[in-house]
Every structure is written in C-alpha cells, then in structure tokens.
mmCIF file as Biopython writes it, N, C-alpha, C and O atoms, coordinates in Angstrom:
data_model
#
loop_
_atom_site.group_PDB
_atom_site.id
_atom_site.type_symbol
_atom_site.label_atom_id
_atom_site.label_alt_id
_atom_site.label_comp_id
_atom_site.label_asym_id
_atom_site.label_entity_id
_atom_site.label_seq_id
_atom_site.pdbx_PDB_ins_code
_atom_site.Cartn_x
_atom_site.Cartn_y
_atom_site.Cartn_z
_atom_site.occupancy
_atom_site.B_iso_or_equiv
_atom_site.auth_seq_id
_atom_site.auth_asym_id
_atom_site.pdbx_PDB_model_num
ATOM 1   N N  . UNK A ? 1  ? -2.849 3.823   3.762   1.0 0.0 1  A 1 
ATOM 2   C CA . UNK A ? 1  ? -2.345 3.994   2.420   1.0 0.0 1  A 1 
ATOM 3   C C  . UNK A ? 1  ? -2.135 2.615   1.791   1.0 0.0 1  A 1 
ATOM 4   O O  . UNK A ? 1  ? -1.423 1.710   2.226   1.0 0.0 1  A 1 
ATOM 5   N N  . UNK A ? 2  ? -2.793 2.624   0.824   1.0 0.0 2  A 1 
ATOM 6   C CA . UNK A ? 2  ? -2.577 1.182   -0.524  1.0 0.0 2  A 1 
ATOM 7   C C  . UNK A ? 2  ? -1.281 1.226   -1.134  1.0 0.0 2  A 1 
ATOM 8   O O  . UNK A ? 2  ? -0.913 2.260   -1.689  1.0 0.0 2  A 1 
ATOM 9   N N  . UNK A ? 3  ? -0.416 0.018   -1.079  1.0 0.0 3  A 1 
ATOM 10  C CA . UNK A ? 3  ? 0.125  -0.064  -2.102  1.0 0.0 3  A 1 
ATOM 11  C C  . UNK A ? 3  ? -0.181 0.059   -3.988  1.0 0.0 3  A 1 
ATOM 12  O O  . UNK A ? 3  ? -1.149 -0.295  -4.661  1.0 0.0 3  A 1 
ATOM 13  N N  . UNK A ? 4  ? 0.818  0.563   -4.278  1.0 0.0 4  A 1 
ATOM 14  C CA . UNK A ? 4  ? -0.013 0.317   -5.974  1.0 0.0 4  A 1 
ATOM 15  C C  . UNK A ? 4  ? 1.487  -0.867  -6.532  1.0 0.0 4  A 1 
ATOM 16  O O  . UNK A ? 4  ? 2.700  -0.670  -6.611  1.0 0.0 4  A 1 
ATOM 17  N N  . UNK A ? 5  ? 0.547  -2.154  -6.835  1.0 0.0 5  A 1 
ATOM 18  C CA . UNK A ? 5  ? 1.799  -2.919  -7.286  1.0 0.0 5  A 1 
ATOM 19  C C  . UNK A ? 5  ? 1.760  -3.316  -9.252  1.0 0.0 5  A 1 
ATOM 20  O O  . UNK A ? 5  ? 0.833  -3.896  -9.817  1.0 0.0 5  A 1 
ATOM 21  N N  . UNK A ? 6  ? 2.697  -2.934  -9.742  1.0 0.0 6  A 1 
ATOM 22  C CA . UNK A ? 6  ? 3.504  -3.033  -11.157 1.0 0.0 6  A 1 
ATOM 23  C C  . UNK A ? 6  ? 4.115  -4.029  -11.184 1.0 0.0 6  A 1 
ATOM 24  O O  . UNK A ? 6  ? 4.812  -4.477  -10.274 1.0 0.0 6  A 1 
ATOM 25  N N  . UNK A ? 7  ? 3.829  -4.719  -12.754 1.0 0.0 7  A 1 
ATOM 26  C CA . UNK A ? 7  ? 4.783  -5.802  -12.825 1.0 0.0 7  A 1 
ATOM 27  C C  . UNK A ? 7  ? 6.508  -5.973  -12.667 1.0 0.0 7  A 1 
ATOM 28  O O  . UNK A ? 7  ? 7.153  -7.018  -12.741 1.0 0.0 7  A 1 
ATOM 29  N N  . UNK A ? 8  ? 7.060  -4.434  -12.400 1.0 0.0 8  A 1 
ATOM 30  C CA . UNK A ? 8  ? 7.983  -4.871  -11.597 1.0 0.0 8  A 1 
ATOM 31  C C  . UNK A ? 8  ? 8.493  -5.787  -10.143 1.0 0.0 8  A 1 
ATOM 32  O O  . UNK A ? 8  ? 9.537  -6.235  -9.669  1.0 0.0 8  A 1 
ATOM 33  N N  . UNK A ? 9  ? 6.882  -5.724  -9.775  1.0 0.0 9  A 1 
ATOM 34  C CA . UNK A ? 9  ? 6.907  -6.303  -8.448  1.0 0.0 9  A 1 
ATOM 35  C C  . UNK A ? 9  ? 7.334  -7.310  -8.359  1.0 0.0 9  A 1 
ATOM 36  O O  . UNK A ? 9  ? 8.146  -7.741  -7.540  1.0 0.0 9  A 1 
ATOM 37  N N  . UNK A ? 10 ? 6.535  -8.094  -9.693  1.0 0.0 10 A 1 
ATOM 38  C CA . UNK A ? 10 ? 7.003  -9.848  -9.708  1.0 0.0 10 A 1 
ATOM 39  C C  . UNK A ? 10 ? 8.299  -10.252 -9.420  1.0 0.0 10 A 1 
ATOM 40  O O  . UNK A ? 10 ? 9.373  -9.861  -9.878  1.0 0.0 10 A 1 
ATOM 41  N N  . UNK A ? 11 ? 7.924  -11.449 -8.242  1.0 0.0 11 A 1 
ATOM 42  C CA . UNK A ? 11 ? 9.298  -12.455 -8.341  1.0 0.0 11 A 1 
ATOM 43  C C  . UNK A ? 11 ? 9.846  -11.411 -6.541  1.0 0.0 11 A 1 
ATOM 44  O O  . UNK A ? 11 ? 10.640 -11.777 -5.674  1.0 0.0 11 A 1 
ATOM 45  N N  . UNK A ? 12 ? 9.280  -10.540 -6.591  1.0 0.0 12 A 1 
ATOM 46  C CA . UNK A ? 12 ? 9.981  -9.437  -5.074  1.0 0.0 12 A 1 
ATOM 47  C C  . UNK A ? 12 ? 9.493  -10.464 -4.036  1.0 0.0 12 A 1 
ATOM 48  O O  . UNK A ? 12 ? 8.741  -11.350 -4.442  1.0 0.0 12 A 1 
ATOM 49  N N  . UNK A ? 13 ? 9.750  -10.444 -3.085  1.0 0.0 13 A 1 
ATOM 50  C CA . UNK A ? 13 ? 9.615  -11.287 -1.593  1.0 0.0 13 A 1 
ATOM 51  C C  . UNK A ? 13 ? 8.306  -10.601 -0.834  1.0 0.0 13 A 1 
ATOM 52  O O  . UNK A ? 13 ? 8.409  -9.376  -0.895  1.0 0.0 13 A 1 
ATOM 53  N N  . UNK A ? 14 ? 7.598  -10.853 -0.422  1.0 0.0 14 A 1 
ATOM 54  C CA . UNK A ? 14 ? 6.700  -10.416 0.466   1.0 0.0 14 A 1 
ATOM 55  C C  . UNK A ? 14 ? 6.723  -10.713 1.881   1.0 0.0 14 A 1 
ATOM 56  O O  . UNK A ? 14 ? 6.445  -11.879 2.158   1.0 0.0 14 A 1 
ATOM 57  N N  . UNK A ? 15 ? 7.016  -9.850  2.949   1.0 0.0 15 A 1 
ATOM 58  C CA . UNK A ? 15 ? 7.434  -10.736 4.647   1.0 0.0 15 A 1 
ATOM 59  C C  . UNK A ? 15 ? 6.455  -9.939  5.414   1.0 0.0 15 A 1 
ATOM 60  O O  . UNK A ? 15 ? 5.827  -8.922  5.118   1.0 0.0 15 A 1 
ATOM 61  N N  . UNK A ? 16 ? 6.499  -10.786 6.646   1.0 0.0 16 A 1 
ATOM 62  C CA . UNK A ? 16 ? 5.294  -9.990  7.622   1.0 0.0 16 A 1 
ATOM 63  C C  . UNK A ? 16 ? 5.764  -9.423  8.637   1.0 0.0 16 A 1 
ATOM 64  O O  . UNK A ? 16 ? 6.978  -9.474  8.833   1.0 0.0 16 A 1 
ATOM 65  N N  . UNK A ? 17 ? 4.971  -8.794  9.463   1.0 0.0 17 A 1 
ATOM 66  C CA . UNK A ? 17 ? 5.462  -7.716  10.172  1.0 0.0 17 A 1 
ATOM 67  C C  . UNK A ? 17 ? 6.854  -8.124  11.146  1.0 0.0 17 A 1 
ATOM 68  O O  . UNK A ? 17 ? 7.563  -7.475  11.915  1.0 0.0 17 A 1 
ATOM 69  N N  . UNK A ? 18 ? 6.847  -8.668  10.968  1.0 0.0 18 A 1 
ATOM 70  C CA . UNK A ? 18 ? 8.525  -9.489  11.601  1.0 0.0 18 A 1 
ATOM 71  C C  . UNK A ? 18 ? 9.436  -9.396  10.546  1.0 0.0 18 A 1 
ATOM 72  O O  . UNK A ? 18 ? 10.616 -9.512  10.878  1.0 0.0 18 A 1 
ATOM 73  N N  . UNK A ? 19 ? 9.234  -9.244  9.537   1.0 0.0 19 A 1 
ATOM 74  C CA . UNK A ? 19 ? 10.523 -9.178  8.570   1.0 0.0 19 A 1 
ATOM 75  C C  . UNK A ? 19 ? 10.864 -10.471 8.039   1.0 0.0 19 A 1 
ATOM 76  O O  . UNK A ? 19 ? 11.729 -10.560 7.168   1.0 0.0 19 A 1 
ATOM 77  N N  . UNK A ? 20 ? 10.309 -11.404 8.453   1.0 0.0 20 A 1 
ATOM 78  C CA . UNK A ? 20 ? 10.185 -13.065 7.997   1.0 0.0 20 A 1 
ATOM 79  C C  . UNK A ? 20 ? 9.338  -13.021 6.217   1.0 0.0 20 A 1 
ATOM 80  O O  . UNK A ? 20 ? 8.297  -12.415 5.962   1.0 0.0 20 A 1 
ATOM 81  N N  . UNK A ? 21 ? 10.005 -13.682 5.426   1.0 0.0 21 A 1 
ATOM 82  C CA . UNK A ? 21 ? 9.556  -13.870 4.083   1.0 0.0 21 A 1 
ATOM 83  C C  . UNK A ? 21 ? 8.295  -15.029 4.187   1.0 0.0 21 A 1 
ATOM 84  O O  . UNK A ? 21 ? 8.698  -15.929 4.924   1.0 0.0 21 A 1 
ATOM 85  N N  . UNK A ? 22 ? 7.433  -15.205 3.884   1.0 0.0 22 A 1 
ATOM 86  C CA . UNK A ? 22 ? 6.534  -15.790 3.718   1.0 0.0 22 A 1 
ATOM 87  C C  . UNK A ? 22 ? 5.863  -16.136 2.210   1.0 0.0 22 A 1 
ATOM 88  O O  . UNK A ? 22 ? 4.994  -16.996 2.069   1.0 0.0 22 A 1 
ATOM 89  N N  . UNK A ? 23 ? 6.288  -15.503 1.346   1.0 0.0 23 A 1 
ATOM 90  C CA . UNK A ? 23 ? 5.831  -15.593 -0.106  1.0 0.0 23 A 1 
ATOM 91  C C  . UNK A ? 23 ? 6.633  -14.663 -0.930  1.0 0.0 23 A 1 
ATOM 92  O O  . UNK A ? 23 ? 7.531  -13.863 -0.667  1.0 0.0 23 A 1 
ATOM 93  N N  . UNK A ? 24 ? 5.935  -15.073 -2.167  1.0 0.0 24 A 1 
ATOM 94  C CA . UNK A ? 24 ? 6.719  -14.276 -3.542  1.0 0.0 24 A 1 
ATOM 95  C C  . UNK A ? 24 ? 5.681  -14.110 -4.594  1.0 0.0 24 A 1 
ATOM 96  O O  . UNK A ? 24 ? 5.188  -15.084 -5.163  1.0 0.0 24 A 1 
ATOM 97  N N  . UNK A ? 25 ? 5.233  -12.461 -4.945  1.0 0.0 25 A 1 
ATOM 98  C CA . UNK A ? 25 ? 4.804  -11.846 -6.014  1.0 0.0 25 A 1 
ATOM 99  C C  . UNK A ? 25 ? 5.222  -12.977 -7.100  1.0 0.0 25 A 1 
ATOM 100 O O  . UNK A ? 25 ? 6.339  -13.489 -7.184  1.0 0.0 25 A 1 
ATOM 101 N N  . UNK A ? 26 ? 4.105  -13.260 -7.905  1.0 0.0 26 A 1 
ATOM 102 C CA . UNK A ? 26 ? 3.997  -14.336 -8.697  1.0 0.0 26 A 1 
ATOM 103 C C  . UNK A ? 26 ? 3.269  -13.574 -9.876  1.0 0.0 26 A 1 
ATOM 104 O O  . UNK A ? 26 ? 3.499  -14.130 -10.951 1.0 0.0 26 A 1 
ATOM 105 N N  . UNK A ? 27 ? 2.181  -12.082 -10.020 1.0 0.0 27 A 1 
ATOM 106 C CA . UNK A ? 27 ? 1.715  -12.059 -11.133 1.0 0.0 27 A 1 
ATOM 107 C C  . UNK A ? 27 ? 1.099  -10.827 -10.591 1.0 0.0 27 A 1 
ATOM 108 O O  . UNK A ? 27 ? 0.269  -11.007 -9.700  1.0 0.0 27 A 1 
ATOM 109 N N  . UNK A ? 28 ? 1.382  -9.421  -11.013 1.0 0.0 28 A 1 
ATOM 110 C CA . UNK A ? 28 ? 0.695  -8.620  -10.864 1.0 0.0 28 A 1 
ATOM 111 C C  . UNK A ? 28 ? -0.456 -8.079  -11.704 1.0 0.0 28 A 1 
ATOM 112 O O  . UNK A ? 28 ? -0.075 -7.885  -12.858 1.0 0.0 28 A 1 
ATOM 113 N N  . UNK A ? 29 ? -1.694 -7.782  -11.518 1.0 0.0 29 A 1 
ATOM 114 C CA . UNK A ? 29 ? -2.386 -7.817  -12.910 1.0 0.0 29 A 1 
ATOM 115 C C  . UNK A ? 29 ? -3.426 -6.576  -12.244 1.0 0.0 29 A 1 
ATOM 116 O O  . UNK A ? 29 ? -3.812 -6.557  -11.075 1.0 0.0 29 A 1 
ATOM 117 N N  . UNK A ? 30 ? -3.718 -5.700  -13.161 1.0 0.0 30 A 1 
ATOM 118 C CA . UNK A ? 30 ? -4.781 -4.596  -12.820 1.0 0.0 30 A 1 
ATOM 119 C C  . UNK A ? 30 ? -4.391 -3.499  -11.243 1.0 0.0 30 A 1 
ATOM 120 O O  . UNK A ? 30 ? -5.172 -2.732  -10.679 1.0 0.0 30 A 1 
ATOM 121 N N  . UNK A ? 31 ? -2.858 -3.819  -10.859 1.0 0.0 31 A 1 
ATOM 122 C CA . UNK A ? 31 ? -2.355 -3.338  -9.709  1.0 0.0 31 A 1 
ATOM 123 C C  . UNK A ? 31 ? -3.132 -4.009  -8.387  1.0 0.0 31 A 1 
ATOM 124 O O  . UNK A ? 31 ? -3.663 -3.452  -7.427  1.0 0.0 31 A 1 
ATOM 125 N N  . UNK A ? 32 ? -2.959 -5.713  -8.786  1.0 0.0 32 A 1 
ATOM 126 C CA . UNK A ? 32 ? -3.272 -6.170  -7.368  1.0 0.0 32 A 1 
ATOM 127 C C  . UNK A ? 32 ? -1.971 -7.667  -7.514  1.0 0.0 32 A 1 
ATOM 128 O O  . UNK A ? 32 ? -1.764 -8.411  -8.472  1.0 0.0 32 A 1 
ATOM 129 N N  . UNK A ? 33 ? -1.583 -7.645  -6.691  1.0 0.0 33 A 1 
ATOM 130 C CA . UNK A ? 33 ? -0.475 -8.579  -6.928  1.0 0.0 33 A 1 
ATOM 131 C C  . UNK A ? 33 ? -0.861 -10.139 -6.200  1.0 0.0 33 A 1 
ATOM 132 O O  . UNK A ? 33 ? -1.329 -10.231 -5.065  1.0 0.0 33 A 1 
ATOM 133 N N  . UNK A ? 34 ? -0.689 -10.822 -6.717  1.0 0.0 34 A 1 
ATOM 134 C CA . UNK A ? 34 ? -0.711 -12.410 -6.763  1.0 0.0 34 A 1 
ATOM 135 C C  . UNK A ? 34 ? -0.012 -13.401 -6.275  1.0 0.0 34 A 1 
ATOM 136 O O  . UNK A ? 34 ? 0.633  -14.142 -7.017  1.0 0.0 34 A 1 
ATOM 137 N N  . UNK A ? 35 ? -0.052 -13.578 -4.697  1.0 0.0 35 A 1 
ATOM 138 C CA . UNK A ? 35 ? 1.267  -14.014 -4.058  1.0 0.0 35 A 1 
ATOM 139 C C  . UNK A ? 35 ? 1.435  -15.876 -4.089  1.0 0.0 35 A 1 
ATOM 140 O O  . UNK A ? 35 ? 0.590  -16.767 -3.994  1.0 0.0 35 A 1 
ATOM 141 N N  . UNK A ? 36 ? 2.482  -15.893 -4.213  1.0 0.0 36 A 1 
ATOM 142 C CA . UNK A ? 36 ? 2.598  -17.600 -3.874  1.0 0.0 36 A 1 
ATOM 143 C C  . UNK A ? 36 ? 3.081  -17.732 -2.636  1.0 0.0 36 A 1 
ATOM 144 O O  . UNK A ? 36 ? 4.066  -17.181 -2.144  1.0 0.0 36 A 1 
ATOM 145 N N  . UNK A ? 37 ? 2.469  -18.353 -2.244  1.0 0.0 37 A 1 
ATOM 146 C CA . UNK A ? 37 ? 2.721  -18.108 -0.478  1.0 0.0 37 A 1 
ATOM 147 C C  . UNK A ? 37 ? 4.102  -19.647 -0.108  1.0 0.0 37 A 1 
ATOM 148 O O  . UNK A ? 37 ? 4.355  -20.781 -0.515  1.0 0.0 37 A 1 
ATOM 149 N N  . UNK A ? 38 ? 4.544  -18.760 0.778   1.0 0.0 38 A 1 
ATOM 150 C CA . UNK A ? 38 ? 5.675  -20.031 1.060   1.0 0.0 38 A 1 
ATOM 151 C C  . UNK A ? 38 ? 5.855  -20.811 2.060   1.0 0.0 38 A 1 
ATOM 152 O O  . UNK A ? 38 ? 5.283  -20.305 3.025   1.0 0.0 38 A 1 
ATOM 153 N N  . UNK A ? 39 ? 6.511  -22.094 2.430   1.0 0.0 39 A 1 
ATOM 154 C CA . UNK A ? 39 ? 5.670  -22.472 3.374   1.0 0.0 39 A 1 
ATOM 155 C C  . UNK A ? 39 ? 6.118  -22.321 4.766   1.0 0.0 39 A 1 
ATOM 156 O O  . UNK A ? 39 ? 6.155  -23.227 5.598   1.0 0.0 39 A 1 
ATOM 157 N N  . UNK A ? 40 ? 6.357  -21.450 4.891   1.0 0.0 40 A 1 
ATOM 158 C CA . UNK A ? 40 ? 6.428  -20.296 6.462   1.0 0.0 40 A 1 
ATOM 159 C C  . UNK A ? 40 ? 5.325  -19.831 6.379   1.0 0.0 40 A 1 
ATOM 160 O O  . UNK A ? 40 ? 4.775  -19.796 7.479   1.0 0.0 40 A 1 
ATOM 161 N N  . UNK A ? 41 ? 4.611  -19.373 5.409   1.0 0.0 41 A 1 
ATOM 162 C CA . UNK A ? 41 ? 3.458  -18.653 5.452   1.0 0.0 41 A 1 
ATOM 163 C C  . UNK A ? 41 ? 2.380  -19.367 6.522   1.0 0.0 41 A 1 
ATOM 164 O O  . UNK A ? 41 ? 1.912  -18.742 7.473   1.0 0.0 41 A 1 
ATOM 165 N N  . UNK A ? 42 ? 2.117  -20.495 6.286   1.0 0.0 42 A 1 
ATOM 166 C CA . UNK A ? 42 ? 1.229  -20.889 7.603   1.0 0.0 42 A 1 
ATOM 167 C C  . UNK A ? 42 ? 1.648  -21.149 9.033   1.0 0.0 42 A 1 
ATOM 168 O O  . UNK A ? 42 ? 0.961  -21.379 10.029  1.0 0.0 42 A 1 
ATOM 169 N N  . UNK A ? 43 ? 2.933  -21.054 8.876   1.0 0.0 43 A 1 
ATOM 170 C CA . UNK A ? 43 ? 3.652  -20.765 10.306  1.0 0.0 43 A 1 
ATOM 171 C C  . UNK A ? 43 ? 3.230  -19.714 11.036  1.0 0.0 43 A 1 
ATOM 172 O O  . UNK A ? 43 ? 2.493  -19.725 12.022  1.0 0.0 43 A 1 
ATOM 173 N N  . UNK A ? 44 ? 3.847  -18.617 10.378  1.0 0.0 44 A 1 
ATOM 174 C CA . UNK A ? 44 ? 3.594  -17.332 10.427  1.0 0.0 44 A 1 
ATOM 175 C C  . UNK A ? 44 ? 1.833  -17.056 11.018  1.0 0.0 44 A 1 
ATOM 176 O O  . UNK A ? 44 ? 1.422  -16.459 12.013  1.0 0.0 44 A 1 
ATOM 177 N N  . UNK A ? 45 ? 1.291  -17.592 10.200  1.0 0.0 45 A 1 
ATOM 178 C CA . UNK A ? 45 ? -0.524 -16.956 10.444  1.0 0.0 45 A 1 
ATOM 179 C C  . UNK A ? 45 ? -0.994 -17.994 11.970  1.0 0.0 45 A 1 
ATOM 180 O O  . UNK A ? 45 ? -1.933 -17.778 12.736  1.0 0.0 45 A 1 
ATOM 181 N N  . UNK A ? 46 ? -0.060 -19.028 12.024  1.0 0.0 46 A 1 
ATOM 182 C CA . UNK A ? 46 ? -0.791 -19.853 13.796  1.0 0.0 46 A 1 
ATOM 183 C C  . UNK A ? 46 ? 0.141  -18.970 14.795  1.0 0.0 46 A 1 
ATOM 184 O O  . UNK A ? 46 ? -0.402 -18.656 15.855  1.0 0.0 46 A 1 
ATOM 185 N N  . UNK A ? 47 ? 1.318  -18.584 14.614  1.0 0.0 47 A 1 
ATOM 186 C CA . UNK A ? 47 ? 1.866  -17.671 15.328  1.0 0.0 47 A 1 
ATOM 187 C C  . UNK A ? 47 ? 1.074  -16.403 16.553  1.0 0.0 47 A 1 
ATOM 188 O O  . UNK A ? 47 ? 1.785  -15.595 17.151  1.0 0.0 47 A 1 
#
C-alpha cells in the first residue's frame, strides 16, 4: 500500500524503520513528497 501525501504533510518528520528521524517533508507536489534529508540520513543508509 502507497502512501498518498498532501500538503499537509510538509514540514512532518520522516524516520526509518527504527523510528530514527532522518529527514523532513519539504514540498509535496502531485502527491509525491519531497524530502530534505537530514544528516542521520546517511548514517542510517551505511547502517
């Protein structure tokens, strides 16, 4: 199942399967959302 993301989304936290934040909804457009990734985020992905 797809998320469907709305510009309410913007600015919401995005975390990975650990529950660790890694980014933030920055711009949802056409229901695909636009993350700014944070910089755990490349932590997270050598993990």
């Amino acid at each position: 199942m797809c998320a469907t993301f709305t510009v309410d989304d913007e600015g919401k936290p995005v975390v990975n399967t650990n529950g660790k934040e890694i980014g933030v909804v920055q711009d949802v457009d056409a229901g695909v959302a636009y993350v700014e990734p944070g910089a755990e985020m490349t932590d997270s992905i050598k993990s």
